[in-house]
C-alpha positions in Angstrom: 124.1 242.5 -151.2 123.1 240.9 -147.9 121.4 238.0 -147.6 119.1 236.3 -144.8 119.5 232.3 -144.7 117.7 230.2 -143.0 118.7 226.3 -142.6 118.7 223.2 -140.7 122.1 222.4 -138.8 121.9 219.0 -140.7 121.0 218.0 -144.5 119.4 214.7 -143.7 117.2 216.8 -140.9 113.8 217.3 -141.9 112.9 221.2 -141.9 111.4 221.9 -138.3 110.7 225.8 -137.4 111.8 225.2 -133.7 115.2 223.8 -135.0 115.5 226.5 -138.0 119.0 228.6 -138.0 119.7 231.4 -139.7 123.1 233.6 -141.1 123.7 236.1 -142.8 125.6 236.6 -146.1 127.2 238.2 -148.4 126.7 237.7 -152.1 125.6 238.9 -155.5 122.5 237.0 -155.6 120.1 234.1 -154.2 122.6 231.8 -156.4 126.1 233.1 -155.1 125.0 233.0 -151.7 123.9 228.9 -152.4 127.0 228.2 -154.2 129.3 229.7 -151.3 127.4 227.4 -148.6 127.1 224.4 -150.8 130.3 222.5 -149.1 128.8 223.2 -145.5 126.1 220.1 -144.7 123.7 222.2 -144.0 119.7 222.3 -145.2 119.3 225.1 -146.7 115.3 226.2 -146.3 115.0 229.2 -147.5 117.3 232.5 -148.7 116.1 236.2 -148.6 117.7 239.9 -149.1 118.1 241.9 -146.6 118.2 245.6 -147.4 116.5 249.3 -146.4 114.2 248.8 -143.2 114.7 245.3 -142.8 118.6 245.7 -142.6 118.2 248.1 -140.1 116.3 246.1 -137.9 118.5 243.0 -138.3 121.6 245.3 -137.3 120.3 246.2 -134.1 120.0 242.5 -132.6 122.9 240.9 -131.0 122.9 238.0 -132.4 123.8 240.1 -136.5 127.5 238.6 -137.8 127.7 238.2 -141.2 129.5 234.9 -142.2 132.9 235.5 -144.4 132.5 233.4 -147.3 135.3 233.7 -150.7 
């Protein structure tokens, strides 16, 4: 499944909107996708599936790469 994260570049950073990132990854769930990005120092605000409708939409912007995690 493919997942929607959105986070902070640093984990001391305080969440702002106008500094929020996002990435996309693969994982089984919500708690696969944190474990995988756990060594990155990142703030992790908030994670989401992306699937049907939603995918499709996501696909057709440039800026879609899905980050290669093991």
């Amino acid at each position: 499944m493919l997942f929607k994260v959105y986070y902070q570049e640093s984990a001391k950073e305080v969440p702002v909107r106008e500094h929020t990132k996002t990435v996309y990854v693969e994982g089984k769930n919500e708690r696969d996708v944190r474990t995988k990005l756990k060594t990155r120092s990142i703030n992790i605000e908030f994670v989401t599936a992306v699937e049907g409708d939603y995918l499709a939409y996501e696909q057709d912007h440039q800026d879609f790469k899905v980050l290669e995690i093991e």
